[in-house]
MIDO-514523 format. One record per residue (C-alpha): residue number from 1; residue in three letters; x negated, y, z negated. Coordinates in Angstrom, 2 decimals. Layout:
N
@nr=NUM; rest=ala; px=X; py=Y; pz=Z
...
***
This chain:
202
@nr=1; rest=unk; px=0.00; py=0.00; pz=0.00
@nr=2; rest=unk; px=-1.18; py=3.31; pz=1.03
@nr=3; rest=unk; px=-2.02; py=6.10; pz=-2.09
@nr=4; rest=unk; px=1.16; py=7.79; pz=-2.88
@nr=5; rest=unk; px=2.36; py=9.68; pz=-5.53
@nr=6; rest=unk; px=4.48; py=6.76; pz=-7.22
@nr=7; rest=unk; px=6.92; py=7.82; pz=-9.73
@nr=8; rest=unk; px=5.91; py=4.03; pz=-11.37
@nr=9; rest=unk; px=2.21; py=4.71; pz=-12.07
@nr=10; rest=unk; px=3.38; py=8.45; pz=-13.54
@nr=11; rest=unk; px=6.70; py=7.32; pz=-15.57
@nr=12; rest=unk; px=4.16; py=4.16; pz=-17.19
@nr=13; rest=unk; px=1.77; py=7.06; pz=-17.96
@nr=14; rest=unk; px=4.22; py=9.16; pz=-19.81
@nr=15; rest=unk; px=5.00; py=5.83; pz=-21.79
@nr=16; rest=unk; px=1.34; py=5.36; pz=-22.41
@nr=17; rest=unk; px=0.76; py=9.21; pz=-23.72
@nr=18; rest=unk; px=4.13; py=8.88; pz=-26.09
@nr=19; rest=unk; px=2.77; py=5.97; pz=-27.82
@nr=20; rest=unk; px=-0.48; py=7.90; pz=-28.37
@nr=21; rest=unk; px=0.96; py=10.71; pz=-29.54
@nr=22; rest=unk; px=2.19; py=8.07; pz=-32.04
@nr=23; rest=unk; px=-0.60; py=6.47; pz=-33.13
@nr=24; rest=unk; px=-2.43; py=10.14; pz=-33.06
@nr=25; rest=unk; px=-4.43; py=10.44; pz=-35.90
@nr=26; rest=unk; px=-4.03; py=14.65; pz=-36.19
@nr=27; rest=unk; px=-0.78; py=17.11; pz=-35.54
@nr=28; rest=unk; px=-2.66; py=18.92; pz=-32.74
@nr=29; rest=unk; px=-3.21; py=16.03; pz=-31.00
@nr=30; rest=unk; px=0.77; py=14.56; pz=-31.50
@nr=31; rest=unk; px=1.89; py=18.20; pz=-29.67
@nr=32; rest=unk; px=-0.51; py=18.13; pz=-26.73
@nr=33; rest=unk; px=0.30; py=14.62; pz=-25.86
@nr=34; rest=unk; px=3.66; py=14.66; pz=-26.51
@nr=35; rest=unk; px=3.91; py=18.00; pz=-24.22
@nr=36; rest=unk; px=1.86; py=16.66; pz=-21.48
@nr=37; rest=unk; px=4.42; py=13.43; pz=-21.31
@nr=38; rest=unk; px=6.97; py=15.97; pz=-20.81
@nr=39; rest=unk; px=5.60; py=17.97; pz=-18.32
@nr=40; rest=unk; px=5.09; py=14.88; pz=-16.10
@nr=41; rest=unk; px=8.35; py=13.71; pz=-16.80
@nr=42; rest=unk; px=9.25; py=16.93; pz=-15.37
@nr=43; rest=unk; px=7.37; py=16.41; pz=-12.90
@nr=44; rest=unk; px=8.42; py=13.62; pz=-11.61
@nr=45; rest=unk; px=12.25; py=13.90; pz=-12.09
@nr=46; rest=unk; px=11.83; py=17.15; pz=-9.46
@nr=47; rest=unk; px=10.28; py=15.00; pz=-6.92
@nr=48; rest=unk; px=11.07; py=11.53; pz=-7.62
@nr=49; rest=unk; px=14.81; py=11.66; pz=-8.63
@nr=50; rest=unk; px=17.46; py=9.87; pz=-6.45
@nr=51; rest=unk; px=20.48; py=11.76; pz=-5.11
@nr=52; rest=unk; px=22.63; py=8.95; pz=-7.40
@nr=53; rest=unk; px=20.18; py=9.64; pz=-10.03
@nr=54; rest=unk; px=18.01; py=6.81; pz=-10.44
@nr=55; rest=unk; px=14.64; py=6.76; pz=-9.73
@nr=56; rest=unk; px=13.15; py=6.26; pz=-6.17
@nr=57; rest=unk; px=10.05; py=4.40; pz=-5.27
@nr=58; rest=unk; px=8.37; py=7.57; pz=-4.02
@nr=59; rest=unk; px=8.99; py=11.27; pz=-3.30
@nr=60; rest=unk; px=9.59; py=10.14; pz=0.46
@nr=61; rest=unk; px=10.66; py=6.98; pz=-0.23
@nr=62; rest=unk; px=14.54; py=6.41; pz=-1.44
@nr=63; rest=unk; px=14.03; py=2.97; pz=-2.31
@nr=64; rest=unk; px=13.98; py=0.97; pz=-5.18
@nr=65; rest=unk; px=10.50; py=-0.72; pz=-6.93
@nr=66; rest=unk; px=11.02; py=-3.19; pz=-9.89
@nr=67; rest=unk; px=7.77; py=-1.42; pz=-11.55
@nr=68; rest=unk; px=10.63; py=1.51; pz=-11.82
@nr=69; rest=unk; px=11.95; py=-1.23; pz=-14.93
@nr=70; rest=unk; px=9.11; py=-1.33; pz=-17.34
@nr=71; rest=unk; px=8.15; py=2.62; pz=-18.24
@nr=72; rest=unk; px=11.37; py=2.21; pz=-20.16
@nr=73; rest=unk; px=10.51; py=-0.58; pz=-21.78
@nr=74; rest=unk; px=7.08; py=0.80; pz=-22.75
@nr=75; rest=unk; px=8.69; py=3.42; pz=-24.66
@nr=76; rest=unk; px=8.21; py=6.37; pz=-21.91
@nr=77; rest=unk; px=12.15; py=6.63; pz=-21.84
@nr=78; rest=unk; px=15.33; py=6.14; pz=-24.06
@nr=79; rest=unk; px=17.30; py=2.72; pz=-22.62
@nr=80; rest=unk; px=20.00; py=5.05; pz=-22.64
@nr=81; rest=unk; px=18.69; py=7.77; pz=-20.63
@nr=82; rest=unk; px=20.91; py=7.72; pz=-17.41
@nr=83; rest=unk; px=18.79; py=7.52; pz=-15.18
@nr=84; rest=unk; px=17.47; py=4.30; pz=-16.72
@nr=85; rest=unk; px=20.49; py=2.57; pz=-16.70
@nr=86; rest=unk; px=20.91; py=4.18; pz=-13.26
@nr=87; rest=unk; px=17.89; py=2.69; pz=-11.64
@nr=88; rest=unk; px=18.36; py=-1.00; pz=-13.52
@nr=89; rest=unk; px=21.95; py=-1.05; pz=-12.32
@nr=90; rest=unk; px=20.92; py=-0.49; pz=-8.49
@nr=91; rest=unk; px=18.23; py=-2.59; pz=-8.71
@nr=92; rest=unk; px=20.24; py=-5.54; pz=-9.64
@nr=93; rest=unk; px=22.76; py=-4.56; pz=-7.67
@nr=94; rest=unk; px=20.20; py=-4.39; pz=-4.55
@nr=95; rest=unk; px=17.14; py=-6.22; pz=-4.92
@nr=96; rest=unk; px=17.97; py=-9.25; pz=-6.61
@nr=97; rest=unk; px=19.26; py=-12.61; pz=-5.59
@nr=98; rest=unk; px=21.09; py=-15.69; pz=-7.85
@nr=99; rest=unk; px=19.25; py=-14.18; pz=-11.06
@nr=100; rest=unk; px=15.44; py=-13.62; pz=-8.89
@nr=101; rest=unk; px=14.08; py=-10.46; pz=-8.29
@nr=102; rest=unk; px=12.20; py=-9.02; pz=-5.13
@nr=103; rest=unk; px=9.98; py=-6.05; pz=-6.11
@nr=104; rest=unk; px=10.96; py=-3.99; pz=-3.51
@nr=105; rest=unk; px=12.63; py=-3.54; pz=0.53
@nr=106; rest=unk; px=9.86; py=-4.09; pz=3.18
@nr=107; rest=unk; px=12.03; py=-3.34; pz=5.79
@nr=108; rest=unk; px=15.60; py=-4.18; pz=7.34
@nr=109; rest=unk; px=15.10; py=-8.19; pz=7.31
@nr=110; rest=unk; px=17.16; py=-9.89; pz=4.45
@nr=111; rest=unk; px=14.89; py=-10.04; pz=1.32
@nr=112; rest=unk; px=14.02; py=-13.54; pz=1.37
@nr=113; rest=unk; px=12.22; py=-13.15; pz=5.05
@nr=114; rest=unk; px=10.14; py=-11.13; pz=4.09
@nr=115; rest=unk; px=8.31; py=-12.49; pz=0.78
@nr=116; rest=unk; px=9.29; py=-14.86; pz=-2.04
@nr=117; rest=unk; px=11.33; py=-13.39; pz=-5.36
@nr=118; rest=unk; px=8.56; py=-12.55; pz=-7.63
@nr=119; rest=unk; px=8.89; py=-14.09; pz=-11.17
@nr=120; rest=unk; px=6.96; py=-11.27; pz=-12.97
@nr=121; rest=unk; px=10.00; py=-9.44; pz=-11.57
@nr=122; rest=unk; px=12.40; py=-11.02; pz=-13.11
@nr=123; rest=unk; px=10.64; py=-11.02; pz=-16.03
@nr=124; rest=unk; px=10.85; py=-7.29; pz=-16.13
@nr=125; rest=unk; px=14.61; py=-7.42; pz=-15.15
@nr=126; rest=unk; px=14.98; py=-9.59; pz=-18.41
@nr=127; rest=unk; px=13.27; py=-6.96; pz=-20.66
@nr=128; rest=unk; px=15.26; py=-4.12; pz=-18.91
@nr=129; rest=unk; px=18.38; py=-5.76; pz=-20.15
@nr=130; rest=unk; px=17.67; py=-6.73; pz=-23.49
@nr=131; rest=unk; px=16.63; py=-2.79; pz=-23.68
@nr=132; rest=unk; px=19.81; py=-2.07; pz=-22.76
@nr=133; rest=unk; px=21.69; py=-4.66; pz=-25.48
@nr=134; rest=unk; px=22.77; py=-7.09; pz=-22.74
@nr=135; rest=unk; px=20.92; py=-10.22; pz=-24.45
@nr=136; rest=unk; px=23.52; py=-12.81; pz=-22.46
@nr=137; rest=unk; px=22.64; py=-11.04; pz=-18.97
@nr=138; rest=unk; px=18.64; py=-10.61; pz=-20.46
@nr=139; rest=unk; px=18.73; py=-15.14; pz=-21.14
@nr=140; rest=unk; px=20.30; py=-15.86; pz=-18.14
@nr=141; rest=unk; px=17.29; py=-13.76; pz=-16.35
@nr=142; rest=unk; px=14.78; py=-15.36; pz=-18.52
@nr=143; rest=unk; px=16.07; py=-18.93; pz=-18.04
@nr=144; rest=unk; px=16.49; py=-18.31; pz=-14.58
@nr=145; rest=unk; px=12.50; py=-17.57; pz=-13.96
@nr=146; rest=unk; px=11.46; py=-19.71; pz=-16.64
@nr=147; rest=unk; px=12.67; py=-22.72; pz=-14.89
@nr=148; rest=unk; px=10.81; py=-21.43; pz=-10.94
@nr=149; rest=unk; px=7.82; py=-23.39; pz=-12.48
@nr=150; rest=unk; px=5.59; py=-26.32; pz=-11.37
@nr=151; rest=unk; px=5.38; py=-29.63; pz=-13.10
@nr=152; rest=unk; px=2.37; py=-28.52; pz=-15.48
@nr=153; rest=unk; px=4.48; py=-25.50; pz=-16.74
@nr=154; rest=unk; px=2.60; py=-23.00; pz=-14.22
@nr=155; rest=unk; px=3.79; py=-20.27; pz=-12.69
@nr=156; rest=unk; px=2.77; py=-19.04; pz=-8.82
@nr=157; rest=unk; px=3.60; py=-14.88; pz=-7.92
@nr=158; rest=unk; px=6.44; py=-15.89; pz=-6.06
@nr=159; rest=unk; px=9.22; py=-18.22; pz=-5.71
@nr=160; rest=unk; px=11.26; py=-19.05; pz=-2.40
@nr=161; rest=unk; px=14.63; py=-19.11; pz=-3.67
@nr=162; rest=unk; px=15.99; py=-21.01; pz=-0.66
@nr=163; rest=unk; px=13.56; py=-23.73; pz=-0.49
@nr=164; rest=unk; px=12.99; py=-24.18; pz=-3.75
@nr=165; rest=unk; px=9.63; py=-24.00; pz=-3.88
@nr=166; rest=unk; px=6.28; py=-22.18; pz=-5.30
@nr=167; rest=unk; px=4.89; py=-19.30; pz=-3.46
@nr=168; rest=unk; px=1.19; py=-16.99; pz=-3.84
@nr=169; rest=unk; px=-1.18; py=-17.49; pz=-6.06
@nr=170; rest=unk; px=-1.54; py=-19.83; pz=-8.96
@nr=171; rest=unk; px=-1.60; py=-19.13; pz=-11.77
@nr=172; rest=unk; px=-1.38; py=-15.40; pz=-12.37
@nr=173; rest=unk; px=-1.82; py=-14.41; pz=-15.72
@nr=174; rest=unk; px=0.93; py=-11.69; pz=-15.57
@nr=175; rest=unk; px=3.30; py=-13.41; pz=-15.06
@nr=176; rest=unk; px=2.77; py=-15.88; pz=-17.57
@nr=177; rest=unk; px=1.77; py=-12.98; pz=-19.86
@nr=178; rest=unk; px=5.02; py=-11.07; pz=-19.26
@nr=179; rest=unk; px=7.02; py=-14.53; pz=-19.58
@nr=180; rest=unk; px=5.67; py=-14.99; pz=-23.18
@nr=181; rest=unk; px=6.79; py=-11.37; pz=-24.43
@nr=182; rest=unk; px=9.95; py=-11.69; pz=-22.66
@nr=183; rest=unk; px=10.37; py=-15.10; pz=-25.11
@nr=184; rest=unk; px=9.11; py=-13.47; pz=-27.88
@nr=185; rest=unk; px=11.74; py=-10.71; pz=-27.86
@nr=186; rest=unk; px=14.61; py=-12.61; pz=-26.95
@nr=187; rest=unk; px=13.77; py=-14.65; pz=-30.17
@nr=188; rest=unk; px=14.31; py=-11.54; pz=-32.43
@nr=189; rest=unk; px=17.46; py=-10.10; pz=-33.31
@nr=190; rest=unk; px=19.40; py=-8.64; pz=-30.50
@nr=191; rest=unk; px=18.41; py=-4.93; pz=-29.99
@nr=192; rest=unk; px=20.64; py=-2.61; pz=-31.44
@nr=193; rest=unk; px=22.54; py=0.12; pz=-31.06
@nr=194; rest=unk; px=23.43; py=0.14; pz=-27.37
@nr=195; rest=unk; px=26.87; py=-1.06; pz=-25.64
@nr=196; rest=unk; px=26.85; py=-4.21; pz=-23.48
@nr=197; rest=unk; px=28.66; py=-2.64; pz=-21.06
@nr=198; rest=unk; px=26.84; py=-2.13; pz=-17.83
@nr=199; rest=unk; px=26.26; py=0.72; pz=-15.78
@nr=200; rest=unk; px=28.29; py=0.09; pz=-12.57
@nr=201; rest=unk; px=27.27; py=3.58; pz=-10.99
@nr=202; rest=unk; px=26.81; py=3.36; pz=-7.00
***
């Protein structure tokens, strides 16, 4: 992929800066952080904001990217910010297949002709949606990708979804990595404080 400015790599970084202005250990350090994750959330909302407001993948590009999921996640936004549940509830809605997720649209060919449904994407759906307080919708998403796995429990990047069948490299660390946090949340309490109802928003 050619260097863009992608709203991803930003939004992650705001995340990143929020949980150091956390962790900071002096008050000057808390406001300069904390201001300079607002400014490029700024930013980024004036160049990277859909019309439907969800984020896009880039400024010039309207589509959706599954890394769009995990600033969120990371702490960089509120799961009840609208245009998080804006940008999970197109995604789903657009780039997902039978509880597998594609990372993003390489062109007009139907998703599965293009590349496999990668698992460490619906990994990240499944953390989106526990976020959000949908733990049914956040198992079926982690039992769903758990199970696209060969016979010694490993995972490969992708997964054809209409063969059945292993796809890329093996084994990638991330998305084994991202397949053991995903367990390890779902096995805590659900998270509270959020409806289960969905955002159906076109």
């Amino acid at each position: 992929m050619r260097a863009r400015h992608w709203p991803h790599s930003r939004l992650i970084c705001v995340a990143g800066l929020r949980a150091l202005a956390t962790a900071a250990p002096a008050a000057e350090h808390v406001a300069t952080w904390s201001a300079l994750a607002d400014s490029l959330l700024a930013e980024t909302a004036a160049t990277s904001l859909h019309p439907s407001g969800r984020w896009q993948r880039a400024p010039d590009d309207p589509g959706l990217d599954a890394a769009l999921l995990l600033p969120p996640v990371r702490g960089g936004l509120p799961p009840d910010d609208p245009r998080v549940r804006r940008t999970l509830s197109a995604y789903t809605r657009e780039l997902t297949r039978d509880h597998y997720a594609y990372r993003f649209r390489h062109d007009e060919r139907p998703l599965a002709e293009a590349e496999g449904a990668f698992l460490l994407c619906g990994y990240a759906v499944a953390l989106a949606e526990h976020e959000q307080g949908h733990r049914e919708e956040a198992l079926r998403w982690f039992e769903r990708n758990r199970a696209a796995c060969g016979p010694p429990g490993l995972f490969t990047e992708e997964y054809d979804i209409g063969q059945r069948q292993l796809r890329g490299n093996l084994p990638p660390a991330f998305v084994h990595a991202l397949m053991l946090e995903t367990a390890t949340r779902l096995a805590a309490d659900p998270h509270p404080g959020f409806s289960s109802e969905r955002d159906t928003t076109p």
